[in-house]
N, C-alpha and C positions, 0 to 999 in steps of 0.2 A: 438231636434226638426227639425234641418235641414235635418237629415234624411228621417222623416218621412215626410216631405213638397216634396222632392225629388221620394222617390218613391210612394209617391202620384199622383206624376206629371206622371212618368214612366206609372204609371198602366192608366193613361187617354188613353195612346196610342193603346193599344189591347183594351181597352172597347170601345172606339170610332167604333172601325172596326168591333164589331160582330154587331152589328143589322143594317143590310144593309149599313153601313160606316156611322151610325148615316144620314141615308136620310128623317128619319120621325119628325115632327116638335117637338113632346111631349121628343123625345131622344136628341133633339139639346136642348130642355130647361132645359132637365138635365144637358146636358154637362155645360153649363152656368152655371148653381148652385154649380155645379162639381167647377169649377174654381175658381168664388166667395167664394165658402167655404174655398179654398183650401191658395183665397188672404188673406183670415180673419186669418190662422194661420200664414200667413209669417206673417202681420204686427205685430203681436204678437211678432214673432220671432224678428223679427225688432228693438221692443218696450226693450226686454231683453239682446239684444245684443251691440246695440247702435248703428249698421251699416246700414244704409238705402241706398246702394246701387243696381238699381235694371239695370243697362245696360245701352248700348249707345241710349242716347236720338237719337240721330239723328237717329235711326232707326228707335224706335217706337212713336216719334212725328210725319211722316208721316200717321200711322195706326189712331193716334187720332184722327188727323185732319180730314177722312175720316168720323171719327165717329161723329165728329163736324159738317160734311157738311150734314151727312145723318140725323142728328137729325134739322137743318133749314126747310130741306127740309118736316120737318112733321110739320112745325107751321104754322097755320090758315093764311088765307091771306084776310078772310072772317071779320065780323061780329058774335057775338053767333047768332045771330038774325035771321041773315040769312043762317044760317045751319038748323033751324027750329027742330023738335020731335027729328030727327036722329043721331042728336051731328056735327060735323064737316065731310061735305060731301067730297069724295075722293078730286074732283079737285079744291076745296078752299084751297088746300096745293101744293108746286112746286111736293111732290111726287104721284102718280096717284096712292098709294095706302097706306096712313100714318100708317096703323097696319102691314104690312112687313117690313117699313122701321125701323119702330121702334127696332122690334125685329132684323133687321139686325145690328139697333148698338147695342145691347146687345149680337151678334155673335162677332162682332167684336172688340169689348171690352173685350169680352172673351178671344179670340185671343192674345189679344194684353198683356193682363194679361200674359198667356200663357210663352209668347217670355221672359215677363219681368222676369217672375221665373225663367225662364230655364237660364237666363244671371245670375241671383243672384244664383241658387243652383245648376248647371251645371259645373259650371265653371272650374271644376275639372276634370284631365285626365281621372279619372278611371269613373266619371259618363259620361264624353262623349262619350266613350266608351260603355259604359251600355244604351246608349240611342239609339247608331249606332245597337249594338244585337239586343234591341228590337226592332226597323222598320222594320231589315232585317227579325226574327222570323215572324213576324207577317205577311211579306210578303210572306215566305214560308208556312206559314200555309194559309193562305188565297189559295196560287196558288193550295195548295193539296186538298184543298175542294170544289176549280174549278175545278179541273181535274175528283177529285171523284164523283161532281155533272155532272157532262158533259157525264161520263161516266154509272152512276149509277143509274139515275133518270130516273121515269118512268110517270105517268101521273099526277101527284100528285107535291104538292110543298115537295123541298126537306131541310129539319130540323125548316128551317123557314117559316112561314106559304105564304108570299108574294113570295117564291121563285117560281116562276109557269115554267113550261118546256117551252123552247126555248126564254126566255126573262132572259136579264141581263146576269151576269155571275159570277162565283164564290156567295159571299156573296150580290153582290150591285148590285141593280135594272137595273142599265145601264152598259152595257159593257165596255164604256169608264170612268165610271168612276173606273171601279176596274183598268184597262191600268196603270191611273194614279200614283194608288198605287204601282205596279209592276215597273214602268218606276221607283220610284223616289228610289226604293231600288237597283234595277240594275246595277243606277248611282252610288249610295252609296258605294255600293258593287265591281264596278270595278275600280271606281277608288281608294279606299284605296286599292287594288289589286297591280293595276297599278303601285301608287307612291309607293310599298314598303311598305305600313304599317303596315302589318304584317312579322312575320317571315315566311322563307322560308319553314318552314316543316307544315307550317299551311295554305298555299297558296292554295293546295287541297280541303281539310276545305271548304276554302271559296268561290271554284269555284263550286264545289257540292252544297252549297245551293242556289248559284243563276243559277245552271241550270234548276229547276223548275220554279221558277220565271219567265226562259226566258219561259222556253215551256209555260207555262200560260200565259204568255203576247202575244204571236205569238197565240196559240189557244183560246185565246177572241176576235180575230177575228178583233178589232180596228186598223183602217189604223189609227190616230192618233199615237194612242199607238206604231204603229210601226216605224212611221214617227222621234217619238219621241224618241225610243232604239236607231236606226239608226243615227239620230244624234250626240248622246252619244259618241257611235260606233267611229264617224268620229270625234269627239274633242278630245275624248284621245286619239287615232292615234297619231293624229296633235300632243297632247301636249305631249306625253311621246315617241313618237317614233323619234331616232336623229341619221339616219345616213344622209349621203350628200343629196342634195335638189331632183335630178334625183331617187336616190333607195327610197328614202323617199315616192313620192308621186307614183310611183309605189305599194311599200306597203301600204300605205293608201287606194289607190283603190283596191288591193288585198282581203286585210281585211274588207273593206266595204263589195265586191261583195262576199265574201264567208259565211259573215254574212245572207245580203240578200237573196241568193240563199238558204243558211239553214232556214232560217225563212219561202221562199215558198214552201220547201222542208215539213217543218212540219206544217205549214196552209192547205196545201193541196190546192184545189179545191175550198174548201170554199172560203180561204182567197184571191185566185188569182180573184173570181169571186165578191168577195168586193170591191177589188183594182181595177177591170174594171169600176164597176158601179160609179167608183168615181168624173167620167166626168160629169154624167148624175149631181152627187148631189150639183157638185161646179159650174154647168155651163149651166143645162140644164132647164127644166118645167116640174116640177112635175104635173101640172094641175091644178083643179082647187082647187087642197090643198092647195099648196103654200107649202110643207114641205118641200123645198131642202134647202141647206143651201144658197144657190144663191139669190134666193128669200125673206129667212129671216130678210139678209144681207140688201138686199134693202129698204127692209121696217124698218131696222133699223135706214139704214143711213136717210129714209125719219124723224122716230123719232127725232131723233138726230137735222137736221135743223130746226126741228118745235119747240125744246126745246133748242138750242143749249150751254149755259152761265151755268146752275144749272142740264140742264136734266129733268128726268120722275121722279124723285127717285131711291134711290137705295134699291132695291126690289121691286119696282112695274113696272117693264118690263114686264112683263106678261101680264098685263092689261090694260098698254099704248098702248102695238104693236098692242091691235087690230084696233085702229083706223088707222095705217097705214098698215095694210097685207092684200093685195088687194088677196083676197082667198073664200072657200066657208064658211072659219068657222066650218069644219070638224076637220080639226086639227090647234090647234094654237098654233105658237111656245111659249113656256113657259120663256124662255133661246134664247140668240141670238147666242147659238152655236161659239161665240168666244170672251172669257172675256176682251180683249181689247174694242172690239167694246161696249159689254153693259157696261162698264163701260164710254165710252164716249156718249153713249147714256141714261143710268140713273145717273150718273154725272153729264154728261156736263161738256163743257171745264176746268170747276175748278176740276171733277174729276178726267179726263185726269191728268191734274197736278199736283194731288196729286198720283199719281200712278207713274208719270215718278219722283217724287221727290224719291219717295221708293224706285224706283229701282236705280239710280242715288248712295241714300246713300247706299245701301246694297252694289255697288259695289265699291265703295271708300273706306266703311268697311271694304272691305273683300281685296280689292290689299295694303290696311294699314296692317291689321296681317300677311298676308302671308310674308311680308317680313323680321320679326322677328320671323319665325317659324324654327323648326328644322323639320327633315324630314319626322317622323311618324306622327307630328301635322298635316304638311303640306295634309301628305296623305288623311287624315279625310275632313278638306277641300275642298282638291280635289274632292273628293267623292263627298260631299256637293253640289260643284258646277257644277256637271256632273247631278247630281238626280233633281236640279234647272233648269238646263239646260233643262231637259225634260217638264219639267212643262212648261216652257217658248216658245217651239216648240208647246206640244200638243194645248196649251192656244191659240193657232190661230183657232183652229177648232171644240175645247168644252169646257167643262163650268166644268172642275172635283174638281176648288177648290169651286165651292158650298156644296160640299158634306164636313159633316165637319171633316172625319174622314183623307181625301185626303191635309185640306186646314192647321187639326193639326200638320201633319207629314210635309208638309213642311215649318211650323213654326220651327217644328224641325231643318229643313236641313238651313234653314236661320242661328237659333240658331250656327250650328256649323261653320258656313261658316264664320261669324262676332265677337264669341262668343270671349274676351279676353281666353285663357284657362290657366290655375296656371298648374305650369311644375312641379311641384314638385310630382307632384302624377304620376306615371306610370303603365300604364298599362300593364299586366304579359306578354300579347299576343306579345305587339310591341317589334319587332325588338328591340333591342337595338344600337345605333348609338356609 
């Protein structure tokens, strides 16, 4: 049965990512049921075996907690009385909109399920290996059917009916949030590169399939997305590159700038003419839209002081900000365009909290195993922590782990970053030490 729990788990991953990275709400309530199903055979499994181990609490008691805060945030603050016909009106709850929040803690419950199986039926070399193929596949196939949609489409949506010409990219509606996906495999991919973790005659292998990846990531066009390879780019440098401190940071800058210059090389025009307009979007007036991120920002942080302790809720950003986005209401941001910020604005200070609590244990997690790792573990890791890294750069300027196929795969990359892994299983691929 632990099999069949496991590659249960496995196939969430590519079914997440076909239907637009799961962005439509009826595929997110699948995924949900997908999981719950999937918790109902582990406890089984549980129940027959005798072990009820499911992972380091201290990772996924911060996920709870979040779920904890976002289900207060939908109880009445009201009277029945005084909700009147309609049931309980929006703003008689701390959240400005109680049926998103709801369903946000049943996303993130999900989630959190998620992590905990992948710590109880992962834990194994040859499945964490099996989990690292599958993000990277999925990322390769995804970037070929960008490339193929970018190239092939004509006026018409192409395989999927929402795919309409010149909007999104690859599979997912928004450009940045396929980025996401590409960044977090890139990471994956170079650095078990990097530290070695494969053998030497499989090293080719593995740089051929993250060259599509890059060209996909560079022609979706996201300064994010690029902001965020580029990063990557500059920590494995830093971490794996070790001659004296002078050649050192020479090559650092080498390999950043010939990075870069290949990325504008294969952007073209496009992407050099994205990259100018970047002024305008982080700094300028968009008019009387309000759609820059400058503007957003502002009216976020006006949210924020007007709720500051609990927040708006979490998922009803949308519908709080219009009270502070001094705009014409042509366009209203949905997303505050940088998941730190909305989460201390539909948080509030306690969700702040519980976010810096997460990240806090993930990295205490994770400098705890790394130090009784051998060297092909370590690689996987590393990888982890490079494909994290992106997530954590792009996450200043978009919102891609809303998307739930972006926020699965880096439940994944946590998974292996924190996961205990049992040495005794090897996989064929790794090096051997």
């Amino acid at each position: 049965m632990r099999r069949v729990i496991f590659a249960a788990l496995v196939c969430l991953v590519p079914l997440t990512a076909v239907p637009y990275g799961t962005f439509e709400a009826w595929w997110k309530a699948a995924f949900v049921c997908a999981v719950f199903a999937i918790a109902i055979l582990a406890i089984i499994e549980a129940a027959i075996s005798g072990s009820t181990y499911v992972g380091p609490w201290s990772i996924l008691l911060p996920l709870l907690a979040l779920a904890a805060l976002a289900s207060i945030q939908t109880l009445p603050l009201g009277s029945v009385a005084d909700a009147g016909l309609t049931g309980t009106p929006p703003w008689s709850a701390i959240s400005a909109d109680p049926y998103q929040t709801r369903f946000f803690v049943l996303q993130i419950l999900a989630l959190t399920v998620f992590l905990a199986l992948l710590y109880r039926y992962a834990s194994g070399e040859t499945n964490i290996w099996i989990l690292i193929h599958v993000v990277i596949a999925v990322a390769v196939a995804s970037a070929i059917f960008a490339m193929l949609r970018q190239t092939a489409q004509q006026n018409t949506a192409f395989v999927l009916p929402l795919l309409k010409p010149g909007q999104g990219y690859g599979q997912y509606i928004n450009k940045n949030h396929f980025a996401y996906l590409m960044e977090m495999a890139f990471g994956l991919g170079i650095g078990v590169i990097l530290a070695r973790g494969v053998r030497p005659d499989r090293v080719l292998l593995y740089v051929a399939l993250l060259f599509p990846i890059w060209i996909a990531l560079v022609l979706s066009n996201s300064r994010g997305g690029i902001l965020a390879m580029l990063t990557q780019v500059f920590i494995a440098t830093l971490w794996f590159v070790r001659p004296r401190a002078a050649v050192r940071a020479a090559l650092m800058a080498g390999i950043v700038v010939a990075v870069l210059l290949g990325t504008l090389w294969v952007g073209g025009d496009r992407l050099a003419t994205n990259i100018e307009s970047a002024t305008t979007d982080f700094s300028g007036d968009s008019g009387r839209d309000g759609a820059s991120r400058n503007e957003i920002w502002r009216a976020t942080f006006k949210m924020f002081a007007a709720h500051p302790i609990a927040g708006v809720g979490l998922g009803g950003y949308w519908i709080a900000v219009t009270a502070y986005h001094d705009a014409s209401g042509t366009l209203t941001p949905q997303e505050a365009h940088n998941d730190y910020l909305e989460l201390l604005s539909s948080g509030g200070v306690i969700g702040l909290a519980i976010g810096v609590w997460f990240a806090v244990m993930v990295i205490r997690r994770t400098r705890t195993v790394l130090q009784n790792d051998r060297s092909h573990i370590r690689a996987v890791r590393f990888g982890a922590i490079l494909g994290i890294a992106g997530v954590v750069v792009h996450s200043l300027v978009d919102f891609g782990l809303h998307i739930m196929s972006n926020a699965l795969i880096f439940m994944v990359l946590i998974a292996v970053a924190t996961a205990l892994i049992n040495k005794k299983v090897i996989d064929p691929s790794v090096q051997q030490q």
